[in-house]
PDB file of N, CA, C and O in Angstrom, chain B, residues numbered from 101:
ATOM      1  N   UNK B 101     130.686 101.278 120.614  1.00  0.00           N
ATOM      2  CA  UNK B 101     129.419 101.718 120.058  1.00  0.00           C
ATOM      3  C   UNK B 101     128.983 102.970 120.809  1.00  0.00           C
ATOM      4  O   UNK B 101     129.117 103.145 122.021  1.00  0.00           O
ATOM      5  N   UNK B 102     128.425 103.851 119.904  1.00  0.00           N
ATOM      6  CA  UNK B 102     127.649 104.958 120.755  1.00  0.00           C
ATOM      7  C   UNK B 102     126.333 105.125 121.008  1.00  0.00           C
ATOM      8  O   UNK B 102     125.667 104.352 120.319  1.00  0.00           O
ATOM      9  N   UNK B 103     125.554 105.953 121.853  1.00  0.00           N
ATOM     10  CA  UNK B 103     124.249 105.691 121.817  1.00  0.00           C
ATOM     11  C   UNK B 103     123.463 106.974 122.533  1.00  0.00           C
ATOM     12  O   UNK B 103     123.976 107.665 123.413  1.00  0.00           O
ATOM     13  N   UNK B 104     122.220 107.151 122.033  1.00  0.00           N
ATOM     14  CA  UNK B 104     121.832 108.667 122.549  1.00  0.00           C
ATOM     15  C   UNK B 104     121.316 108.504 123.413  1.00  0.00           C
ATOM     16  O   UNK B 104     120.720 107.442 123.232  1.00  0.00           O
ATOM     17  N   UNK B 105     120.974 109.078 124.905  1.00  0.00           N
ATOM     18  CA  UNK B 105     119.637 108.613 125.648  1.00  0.00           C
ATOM     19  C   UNK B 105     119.727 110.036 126.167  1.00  0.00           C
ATOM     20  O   UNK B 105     120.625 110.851 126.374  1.00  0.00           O
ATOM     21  N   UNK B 106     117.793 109.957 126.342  1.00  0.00           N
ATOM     22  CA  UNK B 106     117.021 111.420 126.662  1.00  0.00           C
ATOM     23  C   UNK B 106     116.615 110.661 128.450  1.00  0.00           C
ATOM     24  O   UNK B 106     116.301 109.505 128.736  1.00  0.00           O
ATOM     25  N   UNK B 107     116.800 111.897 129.357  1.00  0.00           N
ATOM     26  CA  UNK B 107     115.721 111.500 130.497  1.00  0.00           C
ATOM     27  C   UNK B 107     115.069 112.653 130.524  1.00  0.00           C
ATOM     28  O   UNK B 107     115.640 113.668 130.126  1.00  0.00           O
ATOM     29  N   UNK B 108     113.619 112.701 131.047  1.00  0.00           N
ATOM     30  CA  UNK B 108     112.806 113.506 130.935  1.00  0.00           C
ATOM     31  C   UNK B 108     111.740 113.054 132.349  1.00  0.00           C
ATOM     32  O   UNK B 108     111.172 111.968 132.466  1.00  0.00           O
ATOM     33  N   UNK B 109     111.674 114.188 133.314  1.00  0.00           N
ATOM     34  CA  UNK B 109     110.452 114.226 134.030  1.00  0.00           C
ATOM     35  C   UNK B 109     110.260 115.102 135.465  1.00  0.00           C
ATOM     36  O   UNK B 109     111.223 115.869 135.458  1.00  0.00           O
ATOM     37  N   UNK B 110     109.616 115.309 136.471  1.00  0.00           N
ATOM     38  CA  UNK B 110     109.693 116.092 137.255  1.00  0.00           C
ATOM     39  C   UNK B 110     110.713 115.714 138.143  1.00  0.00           C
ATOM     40  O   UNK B 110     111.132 114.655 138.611  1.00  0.00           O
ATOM     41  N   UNK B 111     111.152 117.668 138.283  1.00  0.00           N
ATOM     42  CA  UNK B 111     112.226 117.452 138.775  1.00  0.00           C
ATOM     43  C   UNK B 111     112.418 116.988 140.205  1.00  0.00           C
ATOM     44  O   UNK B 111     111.407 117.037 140.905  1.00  0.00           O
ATOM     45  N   UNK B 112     113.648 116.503 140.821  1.00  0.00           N
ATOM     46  CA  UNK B 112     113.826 116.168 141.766  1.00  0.00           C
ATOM     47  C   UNK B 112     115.570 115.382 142.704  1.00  0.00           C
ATOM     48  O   UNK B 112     116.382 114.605 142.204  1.00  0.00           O
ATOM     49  N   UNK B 113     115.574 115.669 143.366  1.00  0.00           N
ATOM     50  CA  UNK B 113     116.880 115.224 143.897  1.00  0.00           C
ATOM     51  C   UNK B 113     117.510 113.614 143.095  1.00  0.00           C
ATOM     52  O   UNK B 113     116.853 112.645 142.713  1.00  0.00           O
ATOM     53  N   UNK B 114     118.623 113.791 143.069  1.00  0.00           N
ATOM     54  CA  UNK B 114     118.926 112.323 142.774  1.00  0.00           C
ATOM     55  C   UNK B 114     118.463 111.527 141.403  1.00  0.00           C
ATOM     56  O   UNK B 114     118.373 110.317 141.196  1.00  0.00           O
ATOM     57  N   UNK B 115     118.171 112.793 140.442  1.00  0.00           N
ATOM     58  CA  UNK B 115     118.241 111.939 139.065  1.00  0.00           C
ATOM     59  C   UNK B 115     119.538 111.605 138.270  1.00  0.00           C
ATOM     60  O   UNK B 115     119.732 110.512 137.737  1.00  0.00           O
ATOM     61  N   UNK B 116     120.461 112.720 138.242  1.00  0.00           N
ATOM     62  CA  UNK B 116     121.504 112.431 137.451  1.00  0.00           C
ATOM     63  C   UNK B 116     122.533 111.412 138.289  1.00  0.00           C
ATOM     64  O   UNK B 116     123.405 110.777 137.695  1.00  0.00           O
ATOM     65  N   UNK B 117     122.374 111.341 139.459  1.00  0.00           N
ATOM     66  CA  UNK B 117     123.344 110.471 140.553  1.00  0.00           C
ATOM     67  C   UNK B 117     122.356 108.744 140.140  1.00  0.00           C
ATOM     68  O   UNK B 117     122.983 107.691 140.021  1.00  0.00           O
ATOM     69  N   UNK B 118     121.042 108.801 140.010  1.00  0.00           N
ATOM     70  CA  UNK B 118     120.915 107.660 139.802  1.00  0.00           C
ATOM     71  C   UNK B 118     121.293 106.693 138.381  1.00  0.00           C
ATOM     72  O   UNK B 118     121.752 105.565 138.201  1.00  0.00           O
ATOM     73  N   UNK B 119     120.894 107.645 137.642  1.00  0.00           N
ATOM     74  CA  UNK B 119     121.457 107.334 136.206  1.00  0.00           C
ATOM     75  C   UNK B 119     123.127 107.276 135.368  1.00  0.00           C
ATOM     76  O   UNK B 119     123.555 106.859 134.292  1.00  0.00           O
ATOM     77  N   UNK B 120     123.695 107.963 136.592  1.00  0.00           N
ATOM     78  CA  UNK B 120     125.027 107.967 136.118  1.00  0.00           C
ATOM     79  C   UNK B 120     125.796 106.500 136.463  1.00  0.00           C
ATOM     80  O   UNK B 120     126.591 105.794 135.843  1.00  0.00           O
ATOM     81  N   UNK B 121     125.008 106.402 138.040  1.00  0.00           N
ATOM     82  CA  UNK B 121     125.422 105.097 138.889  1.00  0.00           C
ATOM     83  C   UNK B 121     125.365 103.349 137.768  1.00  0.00           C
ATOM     84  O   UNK B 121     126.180 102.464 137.506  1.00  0.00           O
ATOM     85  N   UNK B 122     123.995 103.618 137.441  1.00  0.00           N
ATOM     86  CA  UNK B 122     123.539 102.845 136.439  1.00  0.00           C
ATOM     87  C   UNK B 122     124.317 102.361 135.487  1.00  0.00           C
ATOM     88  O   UNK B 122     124.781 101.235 135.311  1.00  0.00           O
ATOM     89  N   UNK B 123     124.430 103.687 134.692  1.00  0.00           N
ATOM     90  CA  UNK B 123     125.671 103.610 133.634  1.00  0.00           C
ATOM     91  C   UNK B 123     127.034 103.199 133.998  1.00  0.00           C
ATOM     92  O   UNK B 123     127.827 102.686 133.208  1.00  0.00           O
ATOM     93  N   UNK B 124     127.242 103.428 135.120  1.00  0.00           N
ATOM     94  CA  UNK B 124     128.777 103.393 135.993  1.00  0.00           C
ATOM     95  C   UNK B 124     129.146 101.530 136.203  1.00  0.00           C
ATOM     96  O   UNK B 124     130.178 100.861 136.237  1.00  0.00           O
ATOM     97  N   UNK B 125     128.115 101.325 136.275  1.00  0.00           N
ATOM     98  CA  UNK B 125     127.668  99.560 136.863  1.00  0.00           C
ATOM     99  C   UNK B 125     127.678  98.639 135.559  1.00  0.00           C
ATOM    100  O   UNK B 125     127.715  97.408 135.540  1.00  0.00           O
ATOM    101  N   UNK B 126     127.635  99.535 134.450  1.00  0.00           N
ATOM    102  CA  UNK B 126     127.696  98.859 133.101  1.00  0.00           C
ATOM    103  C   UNK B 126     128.728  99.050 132.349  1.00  0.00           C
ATOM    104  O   UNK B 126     128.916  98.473 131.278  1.00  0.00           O
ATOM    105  N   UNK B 127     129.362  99.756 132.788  1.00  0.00           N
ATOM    106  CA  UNK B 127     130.869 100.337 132.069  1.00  0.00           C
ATOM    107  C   UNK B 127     130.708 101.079 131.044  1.00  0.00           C
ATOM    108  O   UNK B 127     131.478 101.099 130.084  1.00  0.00           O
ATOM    109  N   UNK B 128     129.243 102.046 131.220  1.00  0.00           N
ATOM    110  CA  UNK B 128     129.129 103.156 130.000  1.00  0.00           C
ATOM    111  C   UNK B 128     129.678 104.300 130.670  1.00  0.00           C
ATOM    112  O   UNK B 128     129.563 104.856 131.762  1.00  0.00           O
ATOM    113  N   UNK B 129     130.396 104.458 129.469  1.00  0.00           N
ATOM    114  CA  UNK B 129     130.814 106.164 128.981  1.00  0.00           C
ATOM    115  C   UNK B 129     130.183 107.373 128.918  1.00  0.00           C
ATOM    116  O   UNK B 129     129.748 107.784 127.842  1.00  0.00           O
ATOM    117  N   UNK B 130     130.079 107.969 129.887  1.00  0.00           N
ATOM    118  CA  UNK B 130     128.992 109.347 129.521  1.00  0.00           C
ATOM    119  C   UNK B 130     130.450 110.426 128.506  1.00  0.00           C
ATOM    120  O   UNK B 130     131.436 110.864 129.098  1.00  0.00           O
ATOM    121  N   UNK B 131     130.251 110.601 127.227  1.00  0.00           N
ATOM    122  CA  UNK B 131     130.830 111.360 126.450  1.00  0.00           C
ATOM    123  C   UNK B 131     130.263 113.035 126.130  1.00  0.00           C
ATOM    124  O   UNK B 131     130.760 114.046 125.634  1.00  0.00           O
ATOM    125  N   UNK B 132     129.090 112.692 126.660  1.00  0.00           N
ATOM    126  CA  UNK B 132     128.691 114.322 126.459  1.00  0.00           C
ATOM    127  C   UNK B 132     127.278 114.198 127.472  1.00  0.00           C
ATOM    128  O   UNK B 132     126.825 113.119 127.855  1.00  0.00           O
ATOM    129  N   UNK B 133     126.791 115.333 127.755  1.00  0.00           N
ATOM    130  CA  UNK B 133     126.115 115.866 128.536  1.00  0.00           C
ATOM    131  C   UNK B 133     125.487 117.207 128.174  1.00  0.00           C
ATOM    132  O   UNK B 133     126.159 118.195 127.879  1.00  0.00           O
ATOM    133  N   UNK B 134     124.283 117.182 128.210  1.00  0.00           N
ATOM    134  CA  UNK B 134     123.745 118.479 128.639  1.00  0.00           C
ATOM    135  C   UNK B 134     122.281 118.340 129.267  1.00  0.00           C
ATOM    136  O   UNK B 134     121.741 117.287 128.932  1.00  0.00           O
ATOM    137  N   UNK B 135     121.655 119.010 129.947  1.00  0.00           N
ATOM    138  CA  UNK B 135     120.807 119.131 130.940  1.00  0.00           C
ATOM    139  C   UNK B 135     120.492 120.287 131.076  1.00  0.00           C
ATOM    140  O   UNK B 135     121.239 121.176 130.667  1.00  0.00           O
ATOM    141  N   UNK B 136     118.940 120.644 131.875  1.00  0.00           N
ATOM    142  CA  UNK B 136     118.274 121.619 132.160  1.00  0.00           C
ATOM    143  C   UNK B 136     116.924 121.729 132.851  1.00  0.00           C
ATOM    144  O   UNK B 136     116.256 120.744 132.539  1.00  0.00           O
ATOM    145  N   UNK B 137     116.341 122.444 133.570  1.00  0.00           N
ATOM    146  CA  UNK B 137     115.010 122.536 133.873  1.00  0.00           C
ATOM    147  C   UNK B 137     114.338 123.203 133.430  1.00  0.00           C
ATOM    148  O   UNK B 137     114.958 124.230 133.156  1.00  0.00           O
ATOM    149  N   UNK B 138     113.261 123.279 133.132  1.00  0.00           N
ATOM    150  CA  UNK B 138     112.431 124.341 132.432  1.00  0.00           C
ATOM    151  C   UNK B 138     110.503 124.041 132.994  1.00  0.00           C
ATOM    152  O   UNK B 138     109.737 123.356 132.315  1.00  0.00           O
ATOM    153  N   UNK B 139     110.232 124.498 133.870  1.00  0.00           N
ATOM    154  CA  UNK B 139     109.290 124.653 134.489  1.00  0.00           C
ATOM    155  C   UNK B 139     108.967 123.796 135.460  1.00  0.00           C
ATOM    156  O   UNK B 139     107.842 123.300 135.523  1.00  0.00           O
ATOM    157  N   UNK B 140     110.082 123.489 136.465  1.00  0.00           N
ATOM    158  CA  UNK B 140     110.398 122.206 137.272  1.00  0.00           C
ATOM    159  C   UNK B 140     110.276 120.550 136.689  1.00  0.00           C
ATOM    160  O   UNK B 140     110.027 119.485 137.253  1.00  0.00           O
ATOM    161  N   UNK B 141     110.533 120.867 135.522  1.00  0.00           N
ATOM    162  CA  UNK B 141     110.860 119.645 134.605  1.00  0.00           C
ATOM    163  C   UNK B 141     112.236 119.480 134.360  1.00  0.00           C
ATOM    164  O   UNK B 141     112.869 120.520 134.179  1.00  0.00           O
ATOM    165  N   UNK B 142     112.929 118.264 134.306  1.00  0.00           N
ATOM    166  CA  UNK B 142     114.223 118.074 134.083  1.00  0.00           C
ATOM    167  C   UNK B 142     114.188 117.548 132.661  1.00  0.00           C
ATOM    168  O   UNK B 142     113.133 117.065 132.249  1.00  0.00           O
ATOM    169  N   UNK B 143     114.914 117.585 132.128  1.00  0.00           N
ATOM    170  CA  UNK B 143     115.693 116.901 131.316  1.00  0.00           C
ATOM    171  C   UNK B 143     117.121 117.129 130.487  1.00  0.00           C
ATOM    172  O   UNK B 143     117.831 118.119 130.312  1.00  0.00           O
ATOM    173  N   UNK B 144     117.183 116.030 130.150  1.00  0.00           N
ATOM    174  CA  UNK B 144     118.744 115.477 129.794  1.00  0.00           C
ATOM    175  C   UNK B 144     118.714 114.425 128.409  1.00  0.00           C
ATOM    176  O   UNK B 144     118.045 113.453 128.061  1.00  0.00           O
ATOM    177  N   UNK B 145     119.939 115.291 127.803  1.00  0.00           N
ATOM    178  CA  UNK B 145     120.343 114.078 126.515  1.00  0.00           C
ATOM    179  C   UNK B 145     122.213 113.958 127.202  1.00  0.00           C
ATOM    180  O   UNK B 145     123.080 114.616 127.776  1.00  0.00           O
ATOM    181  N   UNK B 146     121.913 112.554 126.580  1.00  0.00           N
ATOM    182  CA  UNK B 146     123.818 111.722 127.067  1.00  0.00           C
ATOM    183  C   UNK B 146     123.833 111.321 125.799  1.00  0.00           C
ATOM    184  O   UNK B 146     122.921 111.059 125.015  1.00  0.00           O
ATOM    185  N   UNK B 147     125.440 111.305 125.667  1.00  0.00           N
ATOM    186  CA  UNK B 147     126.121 110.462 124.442  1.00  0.00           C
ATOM    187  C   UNK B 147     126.915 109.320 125.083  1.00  0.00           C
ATOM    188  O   UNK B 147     127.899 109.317 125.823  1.00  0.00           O
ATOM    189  N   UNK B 148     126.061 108.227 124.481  1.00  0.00           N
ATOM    190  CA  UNK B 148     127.127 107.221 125.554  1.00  0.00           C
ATOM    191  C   UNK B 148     128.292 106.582 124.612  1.00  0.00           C
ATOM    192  O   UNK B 148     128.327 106.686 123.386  1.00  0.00           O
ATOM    193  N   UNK B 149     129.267 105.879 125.451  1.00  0.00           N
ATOM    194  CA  UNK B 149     129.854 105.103 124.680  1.00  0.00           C
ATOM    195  C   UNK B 149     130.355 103.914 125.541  1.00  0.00           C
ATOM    196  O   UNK B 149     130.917 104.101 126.620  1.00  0.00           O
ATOM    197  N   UNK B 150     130.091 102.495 124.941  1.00  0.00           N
ATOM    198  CA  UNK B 150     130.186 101.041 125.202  1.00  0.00           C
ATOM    199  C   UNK B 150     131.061 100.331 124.646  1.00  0.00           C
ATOM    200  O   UNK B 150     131.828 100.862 123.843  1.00  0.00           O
ATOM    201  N   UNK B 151     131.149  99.017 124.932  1.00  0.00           N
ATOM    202  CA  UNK B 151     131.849  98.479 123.921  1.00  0.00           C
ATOM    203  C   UNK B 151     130.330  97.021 124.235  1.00  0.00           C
ATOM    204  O   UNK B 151     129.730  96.607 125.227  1.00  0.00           O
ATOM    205  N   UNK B 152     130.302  96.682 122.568  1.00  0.00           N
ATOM    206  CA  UNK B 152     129.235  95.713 122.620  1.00  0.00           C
ATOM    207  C   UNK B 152     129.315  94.189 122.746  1.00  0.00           C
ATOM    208  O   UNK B 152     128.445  93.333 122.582  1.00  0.00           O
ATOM    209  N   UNK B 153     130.928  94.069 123.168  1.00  0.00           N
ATOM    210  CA  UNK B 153     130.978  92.686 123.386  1.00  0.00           C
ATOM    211  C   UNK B 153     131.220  92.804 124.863  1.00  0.00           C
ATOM    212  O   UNK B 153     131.469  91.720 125.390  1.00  0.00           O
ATOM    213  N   UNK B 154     131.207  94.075 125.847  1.00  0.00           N
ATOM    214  CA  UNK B 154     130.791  93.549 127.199  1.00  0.00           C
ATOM    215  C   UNK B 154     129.140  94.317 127.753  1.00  0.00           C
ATOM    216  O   UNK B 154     128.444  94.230 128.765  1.00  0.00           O
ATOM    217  N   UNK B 155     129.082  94.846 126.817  1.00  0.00           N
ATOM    218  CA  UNK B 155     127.371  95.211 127.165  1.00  0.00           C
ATOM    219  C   UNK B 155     126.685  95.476 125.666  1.00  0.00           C
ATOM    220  O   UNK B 155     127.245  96.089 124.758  1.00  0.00           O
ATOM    221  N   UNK B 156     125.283  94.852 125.600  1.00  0.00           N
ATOM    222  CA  UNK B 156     124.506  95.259 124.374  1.00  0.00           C
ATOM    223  C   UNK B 156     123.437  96.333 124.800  1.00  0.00           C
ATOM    224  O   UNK B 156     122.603  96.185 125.692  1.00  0.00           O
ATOM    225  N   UNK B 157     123.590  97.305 124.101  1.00  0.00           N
ATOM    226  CA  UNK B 157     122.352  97.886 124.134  1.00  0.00           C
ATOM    227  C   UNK B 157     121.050  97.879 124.669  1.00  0.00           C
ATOM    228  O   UNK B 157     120.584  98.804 125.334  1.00  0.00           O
ATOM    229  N   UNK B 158     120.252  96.462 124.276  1.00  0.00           N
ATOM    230  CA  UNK B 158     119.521  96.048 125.342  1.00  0.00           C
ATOM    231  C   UNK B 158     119.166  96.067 126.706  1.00  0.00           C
ATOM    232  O   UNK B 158     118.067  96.320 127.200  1.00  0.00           O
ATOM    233  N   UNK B 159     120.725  95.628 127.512  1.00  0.00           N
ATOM    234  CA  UNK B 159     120.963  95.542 128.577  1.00  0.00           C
ATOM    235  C   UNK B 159     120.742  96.649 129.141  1.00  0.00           C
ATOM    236  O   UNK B 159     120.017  96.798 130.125  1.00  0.00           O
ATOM    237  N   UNK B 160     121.523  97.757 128.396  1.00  0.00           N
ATOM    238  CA  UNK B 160     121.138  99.218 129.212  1.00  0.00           C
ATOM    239  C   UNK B 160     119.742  99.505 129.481  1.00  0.00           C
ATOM    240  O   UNK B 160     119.081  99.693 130.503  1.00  0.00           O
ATOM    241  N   UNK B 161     119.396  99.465 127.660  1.00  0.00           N
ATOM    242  CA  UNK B 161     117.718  99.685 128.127  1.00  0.00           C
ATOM    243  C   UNK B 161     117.252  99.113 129.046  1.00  0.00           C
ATOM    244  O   UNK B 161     116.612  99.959 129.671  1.00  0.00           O
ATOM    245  N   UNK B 162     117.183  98.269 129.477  1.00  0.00           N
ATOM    246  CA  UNK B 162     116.522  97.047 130.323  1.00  0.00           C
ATOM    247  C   UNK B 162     116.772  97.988 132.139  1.00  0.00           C
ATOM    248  O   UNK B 162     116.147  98.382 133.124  1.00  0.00           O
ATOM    249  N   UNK B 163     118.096  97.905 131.566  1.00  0.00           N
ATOM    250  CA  UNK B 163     118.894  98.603 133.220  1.00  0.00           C
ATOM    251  C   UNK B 163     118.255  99.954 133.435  1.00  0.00           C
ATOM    252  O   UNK B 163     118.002 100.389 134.558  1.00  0.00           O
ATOM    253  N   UNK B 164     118.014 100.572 132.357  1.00  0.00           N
ATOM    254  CA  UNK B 164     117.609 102.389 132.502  1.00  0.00           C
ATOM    255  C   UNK B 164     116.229 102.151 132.619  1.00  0.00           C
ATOM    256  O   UNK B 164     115.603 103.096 133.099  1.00  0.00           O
ATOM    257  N   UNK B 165     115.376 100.844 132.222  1.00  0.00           N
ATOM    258  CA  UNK B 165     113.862 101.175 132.225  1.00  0.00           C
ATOM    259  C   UNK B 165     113.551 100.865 133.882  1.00  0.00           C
ATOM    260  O   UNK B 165     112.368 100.965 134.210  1.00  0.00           O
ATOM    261  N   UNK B 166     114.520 100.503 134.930  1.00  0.00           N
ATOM    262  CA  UNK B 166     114.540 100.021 135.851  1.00  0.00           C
ATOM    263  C   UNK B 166     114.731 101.147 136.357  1.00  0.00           C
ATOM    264  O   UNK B 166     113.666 101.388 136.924  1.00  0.00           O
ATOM    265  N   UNK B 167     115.274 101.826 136.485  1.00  0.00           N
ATOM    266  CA  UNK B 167     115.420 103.364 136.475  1.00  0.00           C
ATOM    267  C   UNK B 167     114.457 104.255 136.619  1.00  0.00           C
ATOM    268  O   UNK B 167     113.964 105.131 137.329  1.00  0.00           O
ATOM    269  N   UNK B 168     114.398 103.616 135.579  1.00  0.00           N
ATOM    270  CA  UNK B 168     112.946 105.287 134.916  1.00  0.00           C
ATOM    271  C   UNK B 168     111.876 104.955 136.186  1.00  0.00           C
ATOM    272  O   UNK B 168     111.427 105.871 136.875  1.00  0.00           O
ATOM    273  N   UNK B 169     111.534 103.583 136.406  1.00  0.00           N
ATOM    274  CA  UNK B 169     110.493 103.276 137.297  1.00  0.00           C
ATOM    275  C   UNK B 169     110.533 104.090 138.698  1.00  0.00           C
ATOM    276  O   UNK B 169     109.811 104.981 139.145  1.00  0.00           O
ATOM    277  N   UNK B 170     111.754 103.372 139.244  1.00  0.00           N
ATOM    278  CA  UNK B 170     112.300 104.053 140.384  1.00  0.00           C
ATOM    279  C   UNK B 170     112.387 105.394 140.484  1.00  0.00           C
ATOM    280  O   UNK B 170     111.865 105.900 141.477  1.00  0.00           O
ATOM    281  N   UNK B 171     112.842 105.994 139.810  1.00  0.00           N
ATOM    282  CA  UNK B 171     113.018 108.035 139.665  1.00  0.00           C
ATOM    283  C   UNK B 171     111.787 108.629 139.087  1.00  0.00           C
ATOM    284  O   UNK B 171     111.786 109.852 139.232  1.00  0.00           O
ATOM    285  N   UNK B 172     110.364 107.999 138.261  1.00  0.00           N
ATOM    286  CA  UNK B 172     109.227 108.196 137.767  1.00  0.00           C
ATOM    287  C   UNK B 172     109.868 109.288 136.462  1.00  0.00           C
ATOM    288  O   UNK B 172     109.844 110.519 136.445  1.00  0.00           O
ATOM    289  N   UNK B 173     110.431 108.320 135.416  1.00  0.00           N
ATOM    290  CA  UNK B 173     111.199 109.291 134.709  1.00  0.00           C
ATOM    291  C   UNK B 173     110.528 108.841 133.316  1.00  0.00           C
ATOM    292  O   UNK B 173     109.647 107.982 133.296  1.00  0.00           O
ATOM    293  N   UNK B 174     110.894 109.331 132.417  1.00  0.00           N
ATOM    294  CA  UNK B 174     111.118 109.083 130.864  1.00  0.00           C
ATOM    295  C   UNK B 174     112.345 108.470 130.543  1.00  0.00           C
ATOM    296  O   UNK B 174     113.212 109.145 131.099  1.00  0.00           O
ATOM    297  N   UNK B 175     112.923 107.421 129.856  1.00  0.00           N
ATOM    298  CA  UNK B 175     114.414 107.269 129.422  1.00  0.00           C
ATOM    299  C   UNK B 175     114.255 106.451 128.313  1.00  0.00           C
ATOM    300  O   UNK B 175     113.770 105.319 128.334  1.00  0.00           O
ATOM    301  N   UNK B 176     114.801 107.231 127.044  1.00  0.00           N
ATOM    302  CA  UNK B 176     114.709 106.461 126.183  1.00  0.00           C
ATOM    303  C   UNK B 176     116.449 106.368 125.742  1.00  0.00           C
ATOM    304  O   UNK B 176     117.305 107.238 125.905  1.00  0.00           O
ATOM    305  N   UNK B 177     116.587 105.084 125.177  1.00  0.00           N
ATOM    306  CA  UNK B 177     118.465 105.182 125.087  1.00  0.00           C
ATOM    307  C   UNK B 177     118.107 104.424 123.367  1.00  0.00           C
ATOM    308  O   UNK B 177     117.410 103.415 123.260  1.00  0.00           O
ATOM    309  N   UNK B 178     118.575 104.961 122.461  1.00  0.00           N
ATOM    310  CA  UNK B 178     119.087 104.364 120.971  1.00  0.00           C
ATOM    311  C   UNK B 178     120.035 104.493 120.642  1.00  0.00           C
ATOM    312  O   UNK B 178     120.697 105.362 121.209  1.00  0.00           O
ATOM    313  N   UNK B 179     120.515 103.895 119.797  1.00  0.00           N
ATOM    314  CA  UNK B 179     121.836 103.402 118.913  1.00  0.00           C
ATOM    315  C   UNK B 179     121.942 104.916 118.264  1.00  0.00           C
ATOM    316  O   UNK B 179     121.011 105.493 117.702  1.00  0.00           O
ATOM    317  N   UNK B 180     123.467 105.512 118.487  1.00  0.00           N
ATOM    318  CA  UNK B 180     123.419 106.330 117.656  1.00  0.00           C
ATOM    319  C   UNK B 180     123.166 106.400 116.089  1.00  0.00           C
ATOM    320  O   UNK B 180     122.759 107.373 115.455  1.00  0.00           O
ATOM    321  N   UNK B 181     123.392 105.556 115.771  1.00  0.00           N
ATOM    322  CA  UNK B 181     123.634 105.555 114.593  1.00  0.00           C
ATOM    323  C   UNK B 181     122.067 105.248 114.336  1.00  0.00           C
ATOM    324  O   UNK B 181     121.935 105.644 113.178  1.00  0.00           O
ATOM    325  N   UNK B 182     120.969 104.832 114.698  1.00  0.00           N
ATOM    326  CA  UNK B 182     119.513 104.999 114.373  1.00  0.00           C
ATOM    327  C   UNK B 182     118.921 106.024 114.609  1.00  0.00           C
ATOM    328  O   UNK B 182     117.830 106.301 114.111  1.00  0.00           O
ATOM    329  N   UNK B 183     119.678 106.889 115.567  1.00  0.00           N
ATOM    330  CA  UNK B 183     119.343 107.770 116.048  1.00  0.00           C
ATOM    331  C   UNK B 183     119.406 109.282 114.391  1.00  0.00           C
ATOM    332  O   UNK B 183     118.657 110.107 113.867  1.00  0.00           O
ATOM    333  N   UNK B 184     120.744 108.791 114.270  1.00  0.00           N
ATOM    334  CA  UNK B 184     121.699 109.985 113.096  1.00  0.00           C
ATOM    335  C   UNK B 184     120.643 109.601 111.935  1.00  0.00           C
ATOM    336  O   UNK B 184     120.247 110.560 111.273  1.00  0.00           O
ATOM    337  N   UNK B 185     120.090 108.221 111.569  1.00  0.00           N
ATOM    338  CA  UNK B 185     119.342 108.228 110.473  1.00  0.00           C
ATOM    339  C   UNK B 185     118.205 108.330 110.548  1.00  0.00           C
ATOM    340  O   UNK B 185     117.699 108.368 109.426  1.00  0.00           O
ATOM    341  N   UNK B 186     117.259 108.421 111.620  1.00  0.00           N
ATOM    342  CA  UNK B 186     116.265 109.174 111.590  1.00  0.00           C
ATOM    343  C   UNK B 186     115.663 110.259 111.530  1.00  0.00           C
ATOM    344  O   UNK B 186     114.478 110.570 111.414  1.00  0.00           O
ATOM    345  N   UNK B 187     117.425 111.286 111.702  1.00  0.00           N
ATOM    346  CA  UNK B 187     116.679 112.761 111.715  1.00  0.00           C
ATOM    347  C   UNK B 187     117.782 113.100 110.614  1.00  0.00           C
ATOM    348  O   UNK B 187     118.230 114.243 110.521  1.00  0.00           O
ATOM    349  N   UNK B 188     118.089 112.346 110.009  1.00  0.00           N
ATOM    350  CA  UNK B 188     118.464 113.029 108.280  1.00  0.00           C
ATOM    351  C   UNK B 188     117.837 112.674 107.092  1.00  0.00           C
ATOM    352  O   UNK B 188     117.620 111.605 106.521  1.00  0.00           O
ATOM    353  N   UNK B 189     117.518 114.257 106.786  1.00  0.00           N
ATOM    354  CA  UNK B 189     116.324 114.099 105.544  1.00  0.00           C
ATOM    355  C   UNK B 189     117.570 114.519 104.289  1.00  0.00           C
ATOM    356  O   UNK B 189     117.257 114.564 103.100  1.00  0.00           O
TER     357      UNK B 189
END
């Protein structure tokens, strides 16, 4: 399964090392990447990829909102495929 997730918030040491770790601990796939700062704000979109009979979706969220707390971040992670049908008109 694939899945989109945005992080978003001020910048600071040790965001992409915490979130990668995260993902690393769940056996997600970072398939794409891109990142940037733009007025000492970070953010980042990932393309992940899982397999859903050893992790659900959920779980990540659950794992990344644990995250977000710790790093004072934004992280939102969806299903690609909810993702692809929400922004086609």
């Amino acid at each position: 399964m694939k899945a989109i997730m945005s992080v978003t918030g001020i910048d600071h040491t040790g965001i992409i090392a915490a979130v990668s770790t995260a993902l690393a601990e769940l056996e997600v796939n970072i398939i794409n990447v891109s990142q940037t700062l733009m007025s000492g704000y970070f953010t980042m979109i990932m393309e992940l990829e899982f397999s859903e009979t050893q992790v659900g979706i959920s779980l990540i969220q659950a794992r990344l909102a644990e995250v977000a707390a710790e790093q004072q971040l934004v992280i939102k992670v969806q299903a690609q495929s909810l993702f692809d049908a929400m922004h086609k008109l």
